[in-house]
MDAnalysis code that builds the backbone (N, CA, C; Angstrom):
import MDAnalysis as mda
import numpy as np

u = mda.Universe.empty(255, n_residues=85, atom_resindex=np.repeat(np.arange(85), 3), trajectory=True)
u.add_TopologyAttr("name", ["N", "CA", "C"] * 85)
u.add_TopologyAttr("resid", np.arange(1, 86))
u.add_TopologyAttr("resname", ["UNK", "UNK", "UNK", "UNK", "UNK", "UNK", "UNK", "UNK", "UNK", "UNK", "UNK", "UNK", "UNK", "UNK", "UNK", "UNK", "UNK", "UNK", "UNK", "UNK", "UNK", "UNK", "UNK", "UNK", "UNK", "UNK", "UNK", "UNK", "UNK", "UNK", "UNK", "UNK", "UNK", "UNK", "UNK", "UNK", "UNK", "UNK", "UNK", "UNK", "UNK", "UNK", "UNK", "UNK", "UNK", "UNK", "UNK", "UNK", "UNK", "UNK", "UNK", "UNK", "UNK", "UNK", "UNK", "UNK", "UNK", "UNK", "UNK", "UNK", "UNK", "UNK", "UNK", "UNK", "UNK", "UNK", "UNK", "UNK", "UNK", "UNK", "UNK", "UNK", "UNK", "UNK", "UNK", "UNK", "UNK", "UNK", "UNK", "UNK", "UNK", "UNK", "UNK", "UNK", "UNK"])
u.atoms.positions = np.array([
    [-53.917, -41.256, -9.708],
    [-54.957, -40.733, -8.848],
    [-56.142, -40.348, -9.724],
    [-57.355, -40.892, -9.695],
    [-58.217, -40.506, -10.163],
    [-59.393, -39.473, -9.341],
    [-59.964, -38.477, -10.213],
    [-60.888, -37.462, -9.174],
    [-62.543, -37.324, -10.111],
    [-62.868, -37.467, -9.731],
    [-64.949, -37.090, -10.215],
    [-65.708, -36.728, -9.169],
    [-66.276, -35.798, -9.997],
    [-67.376, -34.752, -9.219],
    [-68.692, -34.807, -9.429],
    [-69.583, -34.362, -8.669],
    [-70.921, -34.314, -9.511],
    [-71.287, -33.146, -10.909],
    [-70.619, -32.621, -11.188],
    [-70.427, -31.926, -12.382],
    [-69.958, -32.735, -13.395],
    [-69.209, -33.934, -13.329],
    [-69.036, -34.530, -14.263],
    [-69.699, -35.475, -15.066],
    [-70.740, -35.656, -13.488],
    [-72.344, -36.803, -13.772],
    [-73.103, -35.718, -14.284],
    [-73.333, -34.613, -14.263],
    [-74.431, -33.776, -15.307],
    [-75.110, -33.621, -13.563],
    [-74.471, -33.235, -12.460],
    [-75.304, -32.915, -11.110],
    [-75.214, -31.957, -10.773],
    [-75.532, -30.502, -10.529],
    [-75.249, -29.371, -10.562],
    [-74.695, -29.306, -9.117],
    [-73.772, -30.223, -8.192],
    [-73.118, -29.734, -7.250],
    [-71.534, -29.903, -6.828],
    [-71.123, -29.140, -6.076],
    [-69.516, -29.323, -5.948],
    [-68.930, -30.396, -5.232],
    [-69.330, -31.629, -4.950],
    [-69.103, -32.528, -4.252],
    [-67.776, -33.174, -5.429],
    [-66.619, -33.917, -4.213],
    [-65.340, -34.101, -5.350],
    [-64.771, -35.366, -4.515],
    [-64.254, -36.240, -5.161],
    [-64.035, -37.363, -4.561],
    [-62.810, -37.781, -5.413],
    [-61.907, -38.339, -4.606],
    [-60.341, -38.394, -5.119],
    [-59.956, -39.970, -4.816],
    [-59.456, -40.621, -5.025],
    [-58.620, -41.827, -4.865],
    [-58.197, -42.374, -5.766],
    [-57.301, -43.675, -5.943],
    [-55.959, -44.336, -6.545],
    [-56.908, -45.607, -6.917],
    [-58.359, -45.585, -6.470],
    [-59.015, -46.455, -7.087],
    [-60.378, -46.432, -6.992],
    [-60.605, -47.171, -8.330],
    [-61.970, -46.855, -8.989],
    [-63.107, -47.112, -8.128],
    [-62.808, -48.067, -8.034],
    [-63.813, -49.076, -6.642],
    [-64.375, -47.939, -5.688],
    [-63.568, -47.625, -4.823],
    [-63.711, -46.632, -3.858],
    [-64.136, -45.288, -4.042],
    [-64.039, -45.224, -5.221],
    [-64.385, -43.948, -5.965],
    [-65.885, -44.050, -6.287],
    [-66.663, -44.819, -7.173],
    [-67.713, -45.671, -7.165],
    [-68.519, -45.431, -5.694],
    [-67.749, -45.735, -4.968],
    [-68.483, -46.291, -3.794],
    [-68.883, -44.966, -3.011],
    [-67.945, -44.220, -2.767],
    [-67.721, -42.553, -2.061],
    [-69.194, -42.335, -3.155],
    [-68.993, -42.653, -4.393],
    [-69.825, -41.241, -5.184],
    [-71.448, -41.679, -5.484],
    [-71.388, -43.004, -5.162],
    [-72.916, -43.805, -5.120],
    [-73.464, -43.356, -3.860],
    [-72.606, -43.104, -2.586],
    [-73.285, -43.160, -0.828],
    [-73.157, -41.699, -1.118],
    [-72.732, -40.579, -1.864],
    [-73.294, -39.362, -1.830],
    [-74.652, -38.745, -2.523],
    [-74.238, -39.486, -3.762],
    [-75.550, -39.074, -4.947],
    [-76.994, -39.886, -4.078],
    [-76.738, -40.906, -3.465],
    [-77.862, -41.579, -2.726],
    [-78.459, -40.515, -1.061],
    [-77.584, -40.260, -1.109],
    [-77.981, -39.390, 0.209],
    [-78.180, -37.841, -0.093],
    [-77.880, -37.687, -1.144],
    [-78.046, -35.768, -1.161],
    [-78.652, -35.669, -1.906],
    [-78.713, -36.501, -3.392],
    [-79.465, -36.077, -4.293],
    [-80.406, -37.111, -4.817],
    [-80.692, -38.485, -4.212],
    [-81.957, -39.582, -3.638],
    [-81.778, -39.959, -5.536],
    [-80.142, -40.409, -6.106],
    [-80.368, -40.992, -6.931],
    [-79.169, -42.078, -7.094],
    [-79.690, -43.205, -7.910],
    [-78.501, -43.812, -7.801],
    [-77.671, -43.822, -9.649],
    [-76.379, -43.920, -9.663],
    [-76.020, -43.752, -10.630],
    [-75.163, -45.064, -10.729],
    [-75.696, -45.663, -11.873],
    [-74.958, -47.150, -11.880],
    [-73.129, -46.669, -12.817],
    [-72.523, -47.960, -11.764],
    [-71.868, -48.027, -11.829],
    [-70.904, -47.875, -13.671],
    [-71.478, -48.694, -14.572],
    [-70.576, -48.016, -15.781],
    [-70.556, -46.853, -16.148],
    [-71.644, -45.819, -15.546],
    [-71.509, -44.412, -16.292],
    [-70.468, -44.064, -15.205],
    [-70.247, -44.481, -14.318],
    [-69.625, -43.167, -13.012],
    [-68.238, -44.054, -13.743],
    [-67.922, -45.546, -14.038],
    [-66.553, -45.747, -14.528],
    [-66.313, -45.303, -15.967],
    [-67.164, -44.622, -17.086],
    [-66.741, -44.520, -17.737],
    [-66.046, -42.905, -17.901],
    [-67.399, -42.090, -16.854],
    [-66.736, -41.263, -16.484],
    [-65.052, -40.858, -15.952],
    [-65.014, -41.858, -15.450],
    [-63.512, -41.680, -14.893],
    [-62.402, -41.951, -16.150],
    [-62.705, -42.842, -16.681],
    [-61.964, -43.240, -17.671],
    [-61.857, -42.361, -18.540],
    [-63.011, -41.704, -19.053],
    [-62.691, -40.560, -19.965],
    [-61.833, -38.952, -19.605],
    [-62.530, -38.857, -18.591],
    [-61.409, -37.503, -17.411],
    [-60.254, -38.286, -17.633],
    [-59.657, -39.378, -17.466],
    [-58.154, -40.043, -17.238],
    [-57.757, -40.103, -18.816],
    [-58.497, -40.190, -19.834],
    [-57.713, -39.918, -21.052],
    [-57.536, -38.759, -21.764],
    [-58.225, -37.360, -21.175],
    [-58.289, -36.172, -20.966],
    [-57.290, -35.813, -20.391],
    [-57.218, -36.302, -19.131],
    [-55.507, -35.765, -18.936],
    [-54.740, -36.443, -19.168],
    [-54.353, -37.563, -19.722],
    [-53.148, -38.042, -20.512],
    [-53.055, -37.286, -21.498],
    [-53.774, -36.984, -22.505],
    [-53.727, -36.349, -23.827],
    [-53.195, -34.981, -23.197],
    [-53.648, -34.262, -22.542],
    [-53.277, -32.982, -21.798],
    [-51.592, -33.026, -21.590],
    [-51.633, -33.725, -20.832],
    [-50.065, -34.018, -20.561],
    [-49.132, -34.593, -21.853],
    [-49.704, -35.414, -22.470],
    [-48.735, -35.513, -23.955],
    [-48.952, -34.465, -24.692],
    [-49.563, -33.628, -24.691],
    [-49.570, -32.363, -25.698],
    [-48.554, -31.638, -24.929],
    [-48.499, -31.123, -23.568],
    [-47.571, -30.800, -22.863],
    [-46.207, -30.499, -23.097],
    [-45.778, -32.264, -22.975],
    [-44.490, -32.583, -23.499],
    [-44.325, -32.597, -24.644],
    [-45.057, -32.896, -25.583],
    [-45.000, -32.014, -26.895],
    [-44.517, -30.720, -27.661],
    [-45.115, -30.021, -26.820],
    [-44.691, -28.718, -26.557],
    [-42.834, -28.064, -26.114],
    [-42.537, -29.170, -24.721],
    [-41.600, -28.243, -24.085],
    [-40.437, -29.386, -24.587],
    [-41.001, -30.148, -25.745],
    [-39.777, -31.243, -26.459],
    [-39.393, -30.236, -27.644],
    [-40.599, -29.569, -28.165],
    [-39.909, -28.537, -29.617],
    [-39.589, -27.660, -29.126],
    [-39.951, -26.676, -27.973],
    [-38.897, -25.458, -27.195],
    [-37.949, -26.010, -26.829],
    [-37.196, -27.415, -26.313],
    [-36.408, -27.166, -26.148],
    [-35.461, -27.402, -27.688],
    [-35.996, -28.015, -27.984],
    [-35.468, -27.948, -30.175],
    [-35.084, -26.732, -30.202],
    [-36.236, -25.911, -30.303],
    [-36.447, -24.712, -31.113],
    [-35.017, -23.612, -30.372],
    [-34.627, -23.840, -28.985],
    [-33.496, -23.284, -28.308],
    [-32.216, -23.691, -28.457],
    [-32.169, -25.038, -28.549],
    [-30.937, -26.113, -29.233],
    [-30.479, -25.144, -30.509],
    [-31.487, -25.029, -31.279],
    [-31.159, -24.681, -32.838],
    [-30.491, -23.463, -32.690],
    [-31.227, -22.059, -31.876],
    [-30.989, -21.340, -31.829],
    [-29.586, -20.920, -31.004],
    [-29.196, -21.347, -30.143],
    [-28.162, -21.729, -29.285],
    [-26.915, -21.831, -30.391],
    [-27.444, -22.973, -31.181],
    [-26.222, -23.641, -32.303],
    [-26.137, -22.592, -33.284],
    [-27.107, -22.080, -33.950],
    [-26.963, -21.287, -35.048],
    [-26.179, -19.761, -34.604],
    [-26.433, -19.336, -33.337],
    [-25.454, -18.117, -32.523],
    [-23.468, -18.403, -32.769],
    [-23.832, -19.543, -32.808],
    [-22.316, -19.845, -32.691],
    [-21.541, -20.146, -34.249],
    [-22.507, -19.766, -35.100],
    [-22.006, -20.323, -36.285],
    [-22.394, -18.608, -37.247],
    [-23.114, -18.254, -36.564],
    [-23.129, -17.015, -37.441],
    [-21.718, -15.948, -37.201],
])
């Protein structure tokens, strides 16, 4: 699911547009910026936009699991070492 806002184009408003594809996403966010704010924003900045938010939260989410892969280490160990002391 991809989501972009006009905050992410540098537009100072809360308008937010969600879908499973780019296209449509594009399209929602061109027929708003054209009607509210009388500009048009070509299409590679609004896709690169997306693309970059989408590797923002991948990285987000692999740091994540990153995280709750060495807690659960870090509890394994501790777990094991209880039983040996």
């Amino acid at each position: 699911m991809y989501k972009l806002t006009c905050r992410d184009i540098g537009i100072d408003c809360d308008f937010v547009v969600e879908n499973s594809e780019k296209k449509i996403i594009c399209d929602s966010f061109n027929l708003h910026t054209t009607a509210k704010h009388n500009r048009v924003i070509p299409m590679r900045k609004v896709l690169g936009t997306i693309e970059k938010k989408n590797k923002e939260q991948h990285n987000e989410r692999k740091t994540n699991n990153i995280d709750e892969s060495e807690t659960l280490k870090l509890e394994k160990w501790s777990l094991g070492r209880r039983h040996f002391s």
